[in-house]
C-alpha positions as CSV (number, residue, x, y, z in Angstrom):
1,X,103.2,111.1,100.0
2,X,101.3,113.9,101.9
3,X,98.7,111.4,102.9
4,X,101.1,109.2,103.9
5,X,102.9,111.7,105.9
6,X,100.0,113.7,107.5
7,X,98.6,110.0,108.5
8,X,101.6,109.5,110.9
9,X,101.9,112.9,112.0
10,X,100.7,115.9,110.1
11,X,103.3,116.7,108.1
12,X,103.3,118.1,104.5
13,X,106.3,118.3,102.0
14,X,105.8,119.3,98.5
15,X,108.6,118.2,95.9
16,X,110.6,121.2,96.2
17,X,111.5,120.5,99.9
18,X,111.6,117.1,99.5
19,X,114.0,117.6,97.0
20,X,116.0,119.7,99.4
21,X,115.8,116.8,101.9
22,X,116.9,114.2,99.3
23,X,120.3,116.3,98.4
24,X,120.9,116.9,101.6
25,X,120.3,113.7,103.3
26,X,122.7,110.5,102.5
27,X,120.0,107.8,104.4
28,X,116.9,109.0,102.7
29,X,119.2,108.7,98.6
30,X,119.7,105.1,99.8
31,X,115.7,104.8,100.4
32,X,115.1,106.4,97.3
33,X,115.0,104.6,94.2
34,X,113.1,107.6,92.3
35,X,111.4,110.5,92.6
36,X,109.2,113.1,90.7
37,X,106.0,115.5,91.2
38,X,104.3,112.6,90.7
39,X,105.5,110.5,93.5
40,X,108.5,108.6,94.8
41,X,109.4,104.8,94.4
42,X,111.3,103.3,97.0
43,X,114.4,101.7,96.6
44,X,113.0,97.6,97.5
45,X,114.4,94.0,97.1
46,X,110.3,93.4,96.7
47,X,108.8,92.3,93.1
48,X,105.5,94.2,92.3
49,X,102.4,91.5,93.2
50,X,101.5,88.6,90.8
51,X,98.1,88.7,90.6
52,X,95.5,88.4,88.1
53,X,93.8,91.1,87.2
54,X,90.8,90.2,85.0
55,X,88.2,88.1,85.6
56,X,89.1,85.2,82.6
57,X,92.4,84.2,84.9
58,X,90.4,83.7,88.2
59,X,91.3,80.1,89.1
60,X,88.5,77.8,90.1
61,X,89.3,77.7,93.6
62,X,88.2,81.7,93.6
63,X,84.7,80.8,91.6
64,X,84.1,77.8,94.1
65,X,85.0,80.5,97.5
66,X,82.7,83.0,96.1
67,X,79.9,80.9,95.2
68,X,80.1,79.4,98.6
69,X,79.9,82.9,100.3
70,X,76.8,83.7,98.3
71,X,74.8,80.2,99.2
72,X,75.3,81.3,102.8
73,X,73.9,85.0,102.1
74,X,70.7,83.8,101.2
Protein backbone atom coordinates (compact mmCIF):
# COMPACT_ATOMS: atom_id res chain seq x y z
CA UNK A 1 0.00 0.00 0.00
CA UNK A 2 2.99 2.46 0.56
CA UNK A 3 3.95 2.09 -3.04
CA UNK A 4 0.71 2.60 -4.00
CA UNK A 5 0.30 5.67 -2.00
CA UNK A 6 3.71 7.40 -2.46
CA UNK A 7 3.01 6.70 -6.42
CA UNK A 8 0.03 9.20 -6.32
CA UNK A 9 1.42 11.49 -3.94
CA UNK A 10 4.06 10.69 -1.38
CA UNK A 11 2.24 9.51 1.27
CA UNK A 12 3.22 6.70 3.80
CA UNK A 13 0.85 5.00 6.34
CA UNK A 14 1.87 2.03 8.29
CA UNK A 15 -0.99 -0.31 9.74
CA UNK A 16 -1.22 1.36 12.96
CA UNK A 17 -2.56 4.67 11.35
CA UNK A 18 -4.25 3.01 8.88
CA UNK A 19 -5.93 1.29 11.42
CA UNK A 20 -6.78 4.65 13.11
CA UNK A 21 -8.22 5.79 9.73
CA UNK A 22 -10.32 2.63 9.18
CA UNK A 23 -12.11 3.08 12.80
CA UNK A 24 -12.55 6.34 12.32
CA UNK A 25 -13.71 6.71 8.89
CA UNK A 26 -17.31 5.13 7.73
CA UNK A 27 -16.43 5.44 3.62
CA UNK A 28 -13.02 3.83 3.81
CA UNK A 29 -14.95 0.30 6.27
CA UNK A 30 -17.23 0.21 3.20
CA UNK A 31 -13.96 0.01 0.87
CA UNK A 32 -12.48 -2.32 3.02
CA UNK A 33 -13.13 -5.84 2.69
CA UNK A 34 -9.94 -6.84 4.98
CA UNK A 35 -6.97 -5.68 6.29
CA UNK A 36 -3.75 -6.85 8.04
CA UNK A 37 0.25 -6.05 8.19
CA UNK A 38 0.26 -7.82 5.33
CA UNK A 39 -1.97 -5.81 3.14
CA UNK A 40 -5.59 -4.88 2.57
CA UNK A 41 -8.22 -6.42 0.15
CA UNK A 42 -10.72 -4.29 -1.15
CA UNK A 43 -14.18 -4.84 -0.80
CA UNK A 44 -15.06 -5.67 -5.03
CA UNK A 45 -17.99 -7.16 -7.03
CA UNK A 46 -14.71 -8.37 -9.25
CA UNK A 47 -13.81 -12.29 -9.42
CA UNK A 48 -10.02 -12.83 -9.23
CA UNK A 49 -8.67 -13.46 -13.13
CA UNK A 50 -9.19 -16.93 -14.90
CA UNK A 51 -6.23 -17.53 -16.37
CA UNK A 52 -4.00 -20.38 -16.89
CA UNK A 53 -1.13 -20.48 -15.14
CA UNK A 54 1.16 -23.35 -16.50
CA UNK A 55 2.30 -23.85 -19.60
CA UNK A 56 0.26 -27.54 -20.23
CA UNK A 57 -3.18 -25.32 -20.36
CA UNK A 58 -1.90 -22.77 -23.07
CA UNK A 59 -4.48 -23.14 -25.85
CA UNK A 60 -3.26 -23.45 -29.29
CA UNK A 61 -4.22 -20.16 -30.45
CA UNK A 62 -1.21 -18.84 -27.77
CA UNK A 63 1.43 -21.58 -29.32
CA UNK A 64 0.37 -20.50 -32.99
CA UNK A 65 0.71 -16.27 -31.74
CA UNK A 66 4.07 -16.93 -30.36
CA UNK A 67 5.42 -19.02 -32.95
CA UNK A 68 4.35 -16.33 -35.35
CA UNK A 69 6.15 -13.61 -33.38
CA UNK A 70 9.40 -15.60 -33.50
CA UNK A 71 9.34 -16.33 -37.53
CA UNK A 72 9.27 -12.56 -37.79
CA UNK A 73 12.38 -12.06 -35.32
CA UNK A 74 14.52 -13.85 -37.39
Amino acid sequence: MNRILNNVGGLSINYDSFKQAYDNNPTLKKMIKNFDQKGVTLDTNAEGPDMPTTKGKRTKGIDAMAKRATKKRS
